[in-house]
C-alpha positions as CSV (number, residue, x, y, z in Angstrom):
1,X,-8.6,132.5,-167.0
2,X,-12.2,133.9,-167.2
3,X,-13.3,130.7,-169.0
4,X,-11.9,128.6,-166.4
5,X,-13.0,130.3,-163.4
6,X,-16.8,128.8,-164.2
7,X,-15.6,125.5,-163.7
8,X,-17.8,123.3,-160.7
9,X,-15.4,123.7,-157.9
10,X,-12.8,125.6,-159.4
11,X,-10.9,128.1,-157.1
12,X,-8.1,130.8,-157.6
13,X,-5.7,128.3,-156.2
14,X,-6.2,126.1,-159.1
15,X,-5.3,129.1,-161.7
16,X,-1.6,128.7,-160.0
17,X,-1.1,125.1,-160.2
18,X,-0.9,122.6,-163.3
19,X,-4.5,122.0,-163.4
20,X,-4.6,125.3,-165.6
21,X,-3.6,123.5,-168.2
22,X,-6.3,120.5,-168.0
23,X,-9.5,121.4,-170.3
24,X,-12.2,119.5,-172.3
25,X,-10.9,120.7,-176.1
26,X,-14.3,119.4,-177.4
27,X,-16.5,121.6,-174.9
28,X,-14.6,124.7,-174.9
29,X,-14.9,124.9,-179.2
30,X,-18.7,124.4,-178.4
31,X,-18.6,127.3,-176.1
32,X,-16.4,129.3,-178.5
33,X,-18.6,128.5,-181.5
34,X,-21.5,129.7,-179.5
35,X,-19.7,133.0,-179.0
36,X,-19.0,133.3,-182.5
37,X,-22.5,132.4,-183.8
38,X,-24.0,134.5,-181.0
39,X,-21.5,137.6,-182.2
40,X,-22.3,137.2,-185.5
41,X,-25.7,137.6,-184.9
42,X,-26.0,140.1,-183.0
43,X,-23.6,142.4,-185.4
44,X,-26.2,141.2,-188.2
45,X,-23.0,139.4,-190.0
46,X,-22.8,136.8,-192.4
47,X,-19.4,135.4,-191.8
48,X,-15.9,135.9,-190.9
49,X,-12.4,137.2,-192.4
50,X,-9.5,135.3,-190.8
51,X,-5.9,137.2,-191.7
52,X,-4.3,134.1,-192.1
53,X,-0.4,133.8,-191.5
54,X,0.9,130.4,-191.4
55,X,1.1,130.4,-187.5
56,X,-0.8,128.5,-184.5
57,X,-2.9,131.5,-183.7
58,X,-5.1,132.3,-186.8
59,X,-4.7,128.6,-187.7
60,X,-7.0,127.7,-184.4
61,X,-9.5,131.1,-185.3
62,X,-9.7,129.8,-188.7
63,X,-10.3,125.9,-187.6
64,X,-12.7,127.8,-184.8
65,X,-14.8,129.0,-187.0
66,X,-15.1,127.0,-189.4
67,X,-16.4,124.7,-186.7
68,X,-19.4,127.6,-185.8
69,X,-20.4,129.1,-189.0
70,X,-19.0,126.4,-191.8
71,X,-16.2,126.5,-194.2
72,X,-18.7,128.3,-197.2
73,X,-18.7,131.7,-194.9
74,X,-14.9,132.3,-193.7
75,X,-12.9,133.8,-195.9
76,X,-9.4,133.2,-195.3
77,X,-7.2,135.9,-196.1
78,X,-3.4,135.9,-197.0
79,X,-1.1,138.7,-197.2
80,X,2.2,138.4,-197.8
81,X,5.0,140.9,-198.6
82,X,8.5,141.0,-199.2
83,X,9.8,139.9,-195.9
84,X,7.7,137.2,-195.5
85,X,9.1,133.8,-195.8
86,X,7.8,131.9,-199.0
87,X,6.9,129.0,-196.1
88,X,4.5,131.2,-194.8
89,X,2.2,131.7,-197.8
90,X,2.3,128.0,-197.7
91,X,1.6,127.1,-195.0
92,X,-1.4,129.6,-195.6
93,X,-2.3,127.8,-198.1
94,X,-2.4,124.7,-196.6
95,X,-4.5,125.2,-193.7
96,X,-6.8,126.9,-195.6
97,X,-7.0,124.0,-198.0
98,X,-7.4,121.4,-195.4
99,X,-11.0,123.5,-194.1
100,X,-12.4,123.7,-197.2
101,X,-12.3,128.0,-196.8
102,X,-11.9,130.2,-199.9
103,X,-9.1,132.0,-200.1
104,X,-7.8,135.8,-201.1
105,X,-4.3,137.0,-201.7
106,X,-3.4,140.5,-200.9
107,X,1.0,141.0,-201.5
108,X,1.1,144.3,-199.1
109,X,4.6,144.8,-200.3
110,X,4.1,148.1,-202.9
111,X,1.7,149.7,-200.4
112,X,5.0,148.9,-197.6
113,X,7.1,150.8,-199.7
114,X,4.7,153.6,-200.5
115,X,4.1,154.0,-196.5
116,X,8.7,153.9,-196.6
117,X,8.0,151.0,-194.0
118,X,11.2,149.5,-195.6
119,X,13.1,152.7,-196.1
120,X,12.5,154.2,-192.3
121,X,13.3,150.8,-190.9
122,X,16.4,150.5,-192.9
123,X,18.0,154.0,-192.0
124,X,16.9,153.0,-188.6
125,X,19.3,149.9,-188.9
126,X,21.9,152.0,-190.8
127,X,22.2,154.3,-187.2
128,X,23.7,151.3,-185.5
129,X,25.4,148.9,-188.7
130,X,26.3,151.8,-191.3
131,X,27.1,148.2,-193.3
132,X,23.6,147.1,-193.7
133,X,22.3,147.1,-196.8
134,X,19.1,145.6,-198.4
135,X,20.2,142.6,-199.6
136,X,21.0,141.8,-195.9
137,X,19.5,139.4,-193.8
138,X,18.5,141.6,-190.5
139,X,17.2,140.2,-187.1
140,X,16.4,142.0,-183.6
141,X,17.5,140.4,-180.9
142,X,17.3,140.7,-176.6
143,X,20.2,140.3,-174.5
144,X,20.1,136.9,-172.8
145,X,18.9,136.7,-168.7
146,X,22.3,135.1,-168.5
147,X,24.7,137.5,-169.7
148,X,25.3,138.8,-166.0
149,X,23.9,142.6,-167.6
150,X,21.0,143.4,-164.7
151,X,19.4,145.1,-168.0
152,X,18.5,143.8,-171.0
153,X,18.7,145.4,-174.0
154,X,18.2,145.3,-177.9
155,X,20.7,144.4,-180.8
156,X,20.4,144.2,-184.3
157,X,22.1,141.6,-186.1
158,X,22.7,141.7,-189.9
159,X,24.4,139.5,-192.6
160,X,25.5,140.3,-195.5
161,X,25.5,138.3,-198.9
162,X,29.3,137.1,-198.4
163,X,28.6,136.2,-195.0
164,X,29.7,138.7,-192.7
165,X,27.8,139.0,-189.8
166,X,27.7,142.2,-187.5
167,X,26.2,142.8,-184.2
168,X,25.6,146.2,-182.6
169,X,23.8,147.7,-179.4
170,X,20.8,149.5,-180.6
171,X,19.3,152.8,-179.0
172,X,16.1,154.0,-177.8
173,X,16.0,155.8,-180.6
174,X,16.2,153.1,-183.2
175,X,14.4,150.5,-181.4
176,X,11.7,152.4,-181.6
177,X,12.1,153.8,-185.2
178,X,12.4,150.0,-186.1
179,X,8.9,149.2,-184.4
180,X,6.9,151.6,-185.4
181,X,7.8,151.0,-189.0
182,X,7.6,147.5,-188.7
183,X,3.7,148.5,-187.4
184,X,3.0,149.9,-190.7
185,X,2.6,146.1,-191.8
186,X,-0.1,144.8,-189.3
187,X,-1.9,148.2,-189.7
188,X,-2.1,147.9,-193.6
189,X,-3.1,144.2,-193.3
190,X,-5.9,144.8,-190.9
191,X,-7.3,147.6,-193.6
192,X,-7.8,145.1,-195.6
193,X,-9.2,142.9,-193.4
194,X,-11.7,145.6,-193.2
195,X,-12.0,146.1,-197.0
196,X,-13.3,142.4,-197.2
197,X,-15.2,142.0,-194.6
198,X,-17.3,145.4,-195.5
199,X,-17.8,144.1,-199.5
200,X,-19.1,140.8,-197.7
201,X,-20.6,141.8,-195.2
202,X,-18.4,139.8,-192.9
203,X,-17.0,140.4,-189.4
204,X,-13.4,140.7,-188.2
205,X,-11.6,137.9,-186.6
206,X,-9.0,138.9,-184.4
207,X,-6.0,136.1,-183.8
208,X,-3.9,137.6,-180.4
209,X,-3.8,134.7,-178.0
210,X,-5.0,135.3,-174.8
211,X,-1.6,135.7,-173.3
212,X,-0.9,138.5,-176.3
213,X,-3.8,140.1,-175.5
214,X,-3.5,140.1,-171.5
215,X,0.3,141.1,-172.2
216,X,-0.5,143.8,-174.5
217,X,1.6,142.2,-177.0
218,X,0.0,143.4,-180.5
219,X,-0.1,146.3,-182.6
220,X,-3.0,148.8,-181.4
221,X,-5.3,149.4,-184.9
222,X,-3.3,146.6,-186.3
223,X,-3.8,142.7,-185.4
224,X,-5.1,143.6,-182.1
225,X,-8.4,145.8,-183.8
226,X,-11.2,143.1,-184.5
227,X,-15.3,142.6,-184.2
228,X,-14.5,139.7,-182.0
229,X,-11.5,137.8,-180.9
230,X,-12.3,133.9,-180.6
């Protein structure tokens, strides 16, 4: 809400009501071009890398700046690998097009396997669905609020090629196993992030939203590491 706060008669009540959600678009992407311009600046940058997935997030960093620093120094950066859906790369694509931003493609999916991001997630999976297998289509899911359980806990749900589906209660254990593995994939992306923004002397774009990053919700070293974070 810190943006928000400086408002001319703004008060804390107003941060609980629907008025949060009433903002002038064209003069807060002046004041967050001014932050990215300034942050450039002061980091003695030339530009920015933008990991660009597809999604709303890094779509509105890459449109952001873009709007501060011009399309001829952002360098949008796609990274797919072999769990990514072809829509994705796409849509990449796309919005990349539509600004005008060069674009590099980095498939992550060999340096995945060499890390066994695939292998210890799978064997993960495998503790709960001895079935699974990895022509499978696999998803994690969280009870629902209205299943009457006062907990809620984590399944994993898998199809196979015929498809039968399977569902089975996963433990601590696994849960974790299955994050942390999954992690491997921001972590490598954001190395690479790195890679091209040192050869170009660029800066980092993070793409949290502000209620990831007030949540916590990203991978630490991973999409939530960044030089600034529009």
């Amino acid at each position: 809400m810190s943006g928000l706060a400086n408002r001319p008669g703004w008060t804390e009540a107003h941060n609980f009501s629907p008025a949060v959600l009433h903002i002038d678009p064209a003069g807060e992407t002046g004041r967050i071009a001014s932050f990215i311009r300034e942050t450039l600046k002061r980091f003695k940058r030339r530009g920015v890398v933008v990991a660009v997935s597809g999604g709303i997030d890094s779509s509105v960093v890459l449109a952001l700046s873009v709007a501060a620093i011009g399309a001829s120094r952002v360098l949008a950066l796609l990274m797919p690998e072999h769990d990514s859906s072809p829509e994705t790369l796409e849509l990449s694509r796309l919005v990349a097009g539509s600004y005008g931003v060069e674009t590099v493609e980095e498939d992550i999916t060999e340096v995945l396997r060499a890390y066994g991001c695939y292998r210890k997630r799978d064997e993960a999976i495998r503790s709960a669905i001895p079935e699974y297998g990895p022509d499978h289509a696999v998803k994690i899911v969280l009870s629902s609020v209205l299943s009457g359980n006062r907990l809620r806990f984590f399944s994993v749900v898998t199809r196979s090629p015929d498809g039968v589906q399977r569902e089975a209660r996963l433990s601590t254990q696994a849960y974790l196993a299955i994050v942390a593995a999954s992690n491997f994939k921001q972590r490598v992306r954001k190395t690479l992030e790195y890679y091209h923004a040192d050869r170009l002397n660029f800066a980092v774009a993070g793409t949290p939203n502000r209620l990831e990053y007030d949540q916590g919700f990203f991978v630490k070293n991973g999409d939530g590491s960044a030089d600034l974070k529009p």
